[in-house]
ROBAPA-576850 format. One record per residue (C-alpha): x, y, z. Coordinates in steps of 0.5 Angstrom, whole numbers, plus 500, padded with zeros to 3 digits. Example, Ala and Ser with C-alpha at 12.3 -4.5 7.8 and 13.67 -1.06 7.14 Angstrom:
2
525491516527498514
This chain:
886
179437934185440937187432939187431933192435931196433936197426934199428927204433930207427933207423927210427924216428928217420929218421922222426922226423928227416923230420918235424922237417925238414919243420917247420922247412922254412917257417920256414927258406925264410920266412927266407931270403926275407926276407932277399931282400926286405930286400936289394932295399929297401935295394938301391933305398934306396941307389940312390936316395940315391945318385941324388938325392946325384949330382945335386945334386953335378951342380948345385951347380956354378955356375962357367962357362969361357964358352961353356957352359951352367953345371951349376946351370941345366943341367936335363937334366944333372942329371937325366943324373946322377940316372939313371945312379945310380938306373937299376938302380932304375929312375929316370925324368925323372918321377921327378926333381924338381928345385927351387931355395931360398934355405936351410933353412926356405924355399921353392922360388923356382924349379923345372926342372919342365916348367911351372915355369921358372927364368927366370920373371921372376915367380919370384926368380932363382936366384943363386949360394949359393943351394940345389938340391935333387933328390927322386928316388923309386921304387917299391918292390914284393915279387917274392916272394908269400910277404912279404905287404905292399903297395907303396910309394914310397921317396924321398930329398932331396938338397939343397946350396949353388950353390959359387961361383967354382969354373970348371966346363965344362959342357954344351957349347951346340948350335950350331944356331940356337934355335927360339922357340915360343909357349905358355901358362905352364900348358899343354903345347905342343901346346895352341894354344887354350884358355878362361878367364873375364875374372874370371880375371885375368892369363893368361901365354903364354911365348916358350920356346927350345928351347936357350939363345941366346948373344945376346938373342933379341928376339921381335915378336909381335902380338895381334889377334881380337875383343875389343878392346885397352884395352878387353877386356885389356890385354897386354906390349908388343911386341917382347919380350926373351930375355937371352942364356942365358934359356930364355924371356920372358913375355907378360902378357894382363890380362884387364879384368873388365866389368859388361857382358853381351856375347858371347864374344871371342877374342883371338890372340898371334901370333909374327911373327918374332924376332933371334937365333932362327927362329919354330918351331911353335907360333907362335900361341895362341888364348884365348877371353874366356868372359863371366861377366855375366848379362844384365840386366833389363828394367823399367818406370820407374815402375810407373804414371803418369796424364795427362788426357785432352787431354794429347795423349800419354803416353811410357812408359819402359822401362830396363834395369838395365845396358848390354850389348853385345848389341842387345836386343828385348823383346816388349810387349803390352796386358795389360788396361785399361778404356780402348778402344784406337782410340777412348780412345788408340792405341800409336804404339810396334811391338812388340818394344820395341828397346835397341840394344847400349850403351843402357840404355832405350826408350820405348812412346809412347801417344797419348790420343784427347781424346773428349768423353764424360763418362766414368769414368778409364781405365786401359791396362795393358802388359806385356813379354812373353818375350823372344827368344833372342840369334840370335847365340848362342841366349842370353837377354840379357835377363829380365824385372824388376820391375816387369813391367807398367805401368799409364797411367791417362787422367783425364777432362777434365771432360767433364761432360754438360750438359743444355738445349733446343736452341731456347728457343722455336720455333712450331706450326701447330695443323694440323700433326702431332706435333712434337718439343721437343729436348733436348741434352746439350753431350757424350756420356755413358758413362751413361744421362741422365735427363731430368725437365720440366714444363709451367710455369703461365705457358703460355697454351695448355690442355692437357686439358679443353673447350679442349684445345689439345695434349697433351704427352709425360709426364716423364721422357724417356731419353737412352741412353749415346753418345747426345747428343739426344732429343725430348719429343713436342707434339701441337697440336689444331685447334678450328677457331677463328681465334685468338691464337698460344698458349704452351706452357712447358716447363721442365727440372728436374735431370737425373741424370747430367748438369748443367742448362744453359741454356736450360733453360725452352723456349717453343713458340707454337701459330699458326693462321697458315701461315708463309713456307719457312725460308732455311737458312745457317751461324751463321758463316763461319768458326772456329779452334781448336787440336788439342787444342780437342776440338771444333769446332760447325759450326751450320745455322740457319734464319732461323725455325722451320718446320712441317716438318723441314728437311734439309740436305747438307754437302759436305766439302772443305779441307787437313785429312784425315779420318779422320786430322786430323778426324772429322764427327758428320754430313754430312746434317742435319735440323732437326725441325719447330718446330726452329730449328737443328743442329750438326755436330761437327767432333771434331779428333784431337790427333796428335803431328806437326807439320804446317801448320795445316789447314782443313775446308771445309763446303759447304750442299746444296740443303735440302728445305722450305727454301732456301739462304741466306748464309753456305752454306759455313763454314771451320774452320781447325785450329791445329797445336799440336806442336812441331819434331821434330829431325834426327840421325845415326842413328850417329855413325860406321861403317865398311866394307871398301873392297870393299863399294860403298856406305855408307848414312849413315842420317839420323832423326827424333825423330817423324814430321813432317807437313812435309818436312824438308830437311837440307842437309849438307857433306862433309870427311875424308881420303878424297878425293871424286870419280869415280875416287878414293875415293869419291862422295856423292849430292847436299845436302840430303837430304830426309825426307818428310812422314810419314816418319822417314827418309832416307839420304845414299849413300857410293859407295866406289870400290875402287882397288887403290891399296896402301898408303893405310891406312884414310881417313874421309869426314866428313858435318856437318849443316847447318841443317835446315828444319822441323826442329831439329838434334839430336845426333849431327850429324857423322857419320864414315864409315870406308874400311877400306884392303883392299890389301896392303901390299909390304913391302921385302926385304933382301939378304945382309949383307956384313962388311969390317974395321969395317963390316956393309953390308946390302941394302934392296930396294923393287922388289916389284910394287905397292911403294910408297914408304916409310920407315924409322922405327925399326932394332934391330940387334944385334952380337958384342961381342968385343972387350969395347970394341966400339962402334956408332958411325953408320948410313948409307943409301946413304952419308948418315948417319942416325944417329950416337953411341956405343953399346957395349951391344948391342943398339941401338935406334934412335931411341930410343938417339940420334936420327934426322939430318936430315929423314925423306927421308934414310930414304925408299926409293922403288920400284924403289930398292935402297939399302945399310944400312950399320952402322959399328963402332969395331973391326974385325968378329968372327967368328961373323957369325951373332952379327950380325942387323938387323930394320927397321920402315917406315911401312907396317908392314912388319917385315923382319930379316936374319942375318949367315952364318958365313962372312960372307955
């Protein structure tokens, strides 16, 4: 029994024992992952501090034995150092940063990050006793899913003092040849174009080594496209200089930040070749100049003007509110006004109005057609419509201002109407029919006239009663707007009875819409006695007026009334033009009967055209009821009033490709000239005349035509494959024109844009014998032409330290001399050039010897060696030393 009871209690504390186990199992495998956890943190803690610590150690060395690239500037050692501490870490190039300061509580001055280079000269260079520091980071995350907490990034700065005067062999420098490449500061190499807004400023490009050079490397690079140099930007002379040791040098591009809307322009740096270093790739960046200007506004100035109705024209200007680059068109039209346009003016201006690139304003020219109506003022209203999109690149250059209309206003000249007789008496045979008593206005009127009369009490003839003599049309009579006549009716009565001749007066009274003139107070005598057939003739032979006279009256008179109408024909002939120069109100007129004369109107058109004076000739036909007499033909002479245009240069320059045949020299006038303009022009520039040399020219004087604006002088360019002429100017100057004045541009300059390449010289293998570099200069390229040197960089191992470049000979005659112990050597610029330019000429098919003498003997490596040499044809040709001498 008792062993009984012995057993369960062991039972039970088994199974008591189990499940305390099983309660304090998580907490024990919590625990002891903790543990795990916690030793990799500071696993990775203490690798990387120990990476950052190695690195700065690496490049706090600054001493150098020579040959050797020192430990501080030394980038991708000290990264070598910081990953072979942190690698177990995991540690990457990216995870490195390395920076340069002057002490505590200052800035980077510098970094060895891709971007960010220590020999930017826009940086403070890193000295000795200055600091590197490295931050060096992982990241660190749990492996266990028990320890629940993120990741995060553990990172460590090491920084220490640059030791000075302490020789540390570094990296040992390839021995290959660096590669310079061409890139912006801040973008990768592989991005060869790119885009900036001018407002942007400067833009940097660097010529970047891929290994630091033992001798300055010196870079020539060009910069071309279509913005302009000065003008859009302006950029780091070429050639730059890499000092020995540098990774880079920089290339400023200073953006120029206009007011003027123009089109987007590219400009490319380009590598052409460099000293001391192979051009590798890339070797060219294209940035394109985004322009950041909006386009200006067109407008009116002013908004309104008005001008009398025999002013003859009225100019209407239209201005932009700047210049652009860009030729500009904006669309007009006539929006509204009270005026008649063909009848009050015309608009001698096409539409669309034109602003070519670099000018600011237009003109619409509207021309007022003097009528002699008595009328109100008018007004004609434009107005600029929506301009076209740029074709170029499918942009408005231009958008409506303020204001967007103009309104011209035509004064009437006074053209008040007056009303009088035509005749002050005229006679009827009792026998006759009715006859008519006219009445005329001096112009027409744009109102109805009324016209009131009486019969004055001094009349001897009766009207009404037993001795009723006439009977006369009742006051008023009308005469319609437009129109100028209108008759008042007499109706003599027989009796049968011979008699003393009869009067009937009429008066006018005031008429409305219109002035009473003279003669106002008309006399018709009422005969039994038949009258001889009238003689009809001209009141004059002749008459004159200016263009602006409005109107000139040819009177038709007859030497006395008659009982009949009289009709005449006028023929029409003269220099005048009509429908151009003149109108005629008739050419067949009538004289009522008991009428005395009529008139017609010659109404001149004042154009704008200077022109000879003109003349109308008016001829008598044959009359009915009547017959001819003298004068029968009148001549009215109409007197030109407007001024000479002027002649000018539609350009004052151009150019073209010597491929292109022919140049157009486009000559304008300021109007249209009724005479021909004869402008006689001389020829002169750089290019020469003739058939079989640059270029021929069509014949002195050019003539513009009457009714034209222009003409063309052609420049036929003859290619002649002649390399090596450069670019040459025909120059034409305006002589003294003949009905014209000389306007401005009066010489125009015609560039022949040379298309032939150019043969540049090549150089040989340079030679070394104790104390001279000899070198090779070929010019027996096909299609070389002569040339000359006109400037040398040469560069040489200055080992000993006293090594000296003391002369330069081209095939034994000396060309320059001095004292240069600082290579490289620029020449003329360190020295000058002995004797005259001939001594540096180079003929073809010459080969000539460069040849370089030193102070001392010559060191080796020979690759140390190198000469680059500039002609006047623009070539550049350089040339290094090998290793072996060769």
């Amino acid at each position: 029994m008792m062993n009984g009871t012995l057993i369960k209690r062991q039972s039970r504390e088994r199974a008591q024992g189990m499940v305390e186990f099983a309660l304090a199992l998580p907490l024990l495998l919590t625990l002891i992952l903790g543990v795990i956890e916690g030793g990799r943190l500071l696993f990775i803690y203490s690798a990387v501090n120990t990476a950052s610590r190695e690195a700065v150690r690496y490049g706090s060395a600054a001493g150098d034995v020579g040959g050797y690239v020192t430990h501080y500037e030394d980038c991708a050692g000290i990264r070598a150092a910081a990953r072979r501490m942190g690698n177990f870490a995991g540690v990457q190039d990216s995870d490195i940063n390395i920076t340069y300061d002057h002490g505590p509580g200052t800035s980077a001055i510098a970094s060895c990050n891709p971007t960010f280079s220590i020999d930017d000269p826009n940086v403070e260079q890193v000295n000795l006793g200055d600091r590197v520091v490295v931050q060096v980071q992982a990241d660190y995350q749990p492996i266990v899913p028990l320890v629940n907490f993120p990741p995060f990034t553990i990172s460590t700065v090491a920084r220490r003092v640059i030791v000075k005067d302490v020789a540390i062999e570094g990296t040992p420098r390839p021995p290959s040849t660096p590669i310079v490449i061409l890139r912006r500061l801040d973008r990768s190499p592989d991005v060869e174009e790119s885009s900036e807004s001018e407002g942007v400023g400067t833009v940097t490009f660097v010529a970047d080594l891929n290994i630091a050079a033992a001798q300055d490397v010196t870079v020539f690079f060009t910069v071309y496209g279509t913005a302009a140099n000065g003008t859009d930007y302006t950029v780091t002379s070429s050639p730059v200089v890499i000092p020995s040791g540098m990774p880079s040098a920089r290339i400023d591009l200073n953006i120029i930040d206009d007011a003027l809307d123009e089109y987007d322009e590219s400009v490319i740096v380009q590598i052409d070749s460099a000293i001391n270093a192979t051009v590798g790739e890339p070797f060219m960046h294209t940035l394109t100049i985004l322009d950041n200007d909006a386009p200006p506004e067109v407008y009116f100035s002013p908004a309104t003007q008005e001008m009398q109705e025999e002013g003859g024209s009225m100019t209407v200007l239209a201005r932009l509110t700047a210049v652009s680059a860009k030729d500009i068109l904006v669309p007009f039209t006539v929006s509204g006004g009270t005026a008649t346009q063909g009848t009050d003016y015309t608009i001698d201006t096409s539409s669309p109005l034109s602003f070519p690139a670099g000018t600011d304003q237009a003109s619409i020219l509207i021309t007022i057609l003097d009528d002699v109506v008595d009328e109100e003022d008018e007004t004609v209203i434009l107005a600029f419509t929506t301009p076209p999109l740029d074709p170029n690149d499918g942009q408005p250059n231009v958008t409506i201002g303020t204001p967007g209309t103009h309104t011209a206003t035509i004064l009437d000249d006074l053209d008040t109407a007056v009303l009088s007789f035509v005749w002050d008496t005229q006679e009827v045979v009792e026998t006759s029919s009715s006859v008519p008593i006219r009445v005329q206005l001096s112009t027409p009127s744009s109102r109805d006239v009324t016209v009131n009369f009486h019969v004055d009490g001094s009349s001897t003839a009766t009207d009404g009663g037993s001795e009723d003599d006439y009977d006369l049309q009742s006051s008023p009579i009308v005469i319609p707007a437009g129109g100028t006549t209108a008759d008042i009716t007499l109706t003599p009565k027989s009796d049968g009875q011979v008699e003393e001749n009869e009067s009937v007066v009429v008066v006018l009274d005031p008429p409305v819409n219109a002035e009473l003139g003279t003669p106002s107070v008309h006399t018709a005598w009422i005969t039994d006695t038949p009258l001889t057939p009238p003689t009809v003739s001209f009141a004059t032979a002749q008459q004159s007026g200016y263009e602006d006279v409005g109107t000139l009256d040819a009177v038709i008179q007859l030497d006395h009334a008659w009982t009949q109408e009289v009709s005449v024909s006028v023929s029409v002939g003269g220099s005048a033009t009509l429908g151009t120069d003149y109108s005629l109100s008739a050419t067949q007129v009538t004289i009522p009967a008991g009428g005395r004369s009529a008139a017609i109107a010659i109404r001149v058109i004042n154009d704008v055209f200077d022109e000879p004076n003109e003349t109308v000739v008016l001829t008598l036909g044959n009359p009915t009821h009547g017959s001819k007499g003298f004068p029968d033909q009148h001549i009215a002479t109409i007197l030109d009033d407007d001024d000479q245009p002027s002649v000018y240069f539609q350009m004052a320059s151009q150019s073209a490709d010597e491929g292109a045949g022919q140049m157009l020299v486009v000559l304008k006038l300021s109007a249209v000239s009724g005479n021909p303009v004869t402008v006689p022009f001389t020829v002169s520039g750089t290019a020469t005349p003739g058939a079989g040399a640059d270029y021929t020219v069509s014949s002195s004087p050019v003539i513009i035509p009457a009714g034209s604006t222009t003409a063309s002088i052609a420049i036929t360019i003859n290619d002649d494959n002649i390399v090596g002429e450069g670019d040459e100017t025909v120059v034409i100057i305006m002589g003294t024109p003949t009905n014209s004045a000389k306007g401005s541009p009066d010489v125009h300059t015609a560039k022949i844009i040379d298309n032939d390449n150019v043969v540049c010289p090549t150089l040989g293998s340079m030679t070394f014998a104790d104390f001279k570099l000899s070198l090779p200069v070929s010019n027996a390229g096909t299609g070389a032409l002569p040339t000359t040197i006109t400037s040398i960089a040469v560069n040489w191992n200055d080992v000993p330290s006293s090594q000296k470049l003391l002369s330069v000979s081209f095939n034994v005659t000396q060309i320059w001399s001095g004292t240069d112990n600082n290579p490289p050597t620029f020449l003329p610029s360190e020295g000058s050039w002995i004797g005259t330019s001939g001594n540096r000429l180079l003929n073809p098919p010459e080969t000539k010897i460069l040849q370089f003498e030193f102070f001392q003997s010559l060191a080796t490596p020979y690759s140390s060696y190198s000469v680059a040499i500039s002609f006047d044809n623009g070539c550049v040709v350089s040339r290094v030393g090998g290793s072996g001498g060769g």
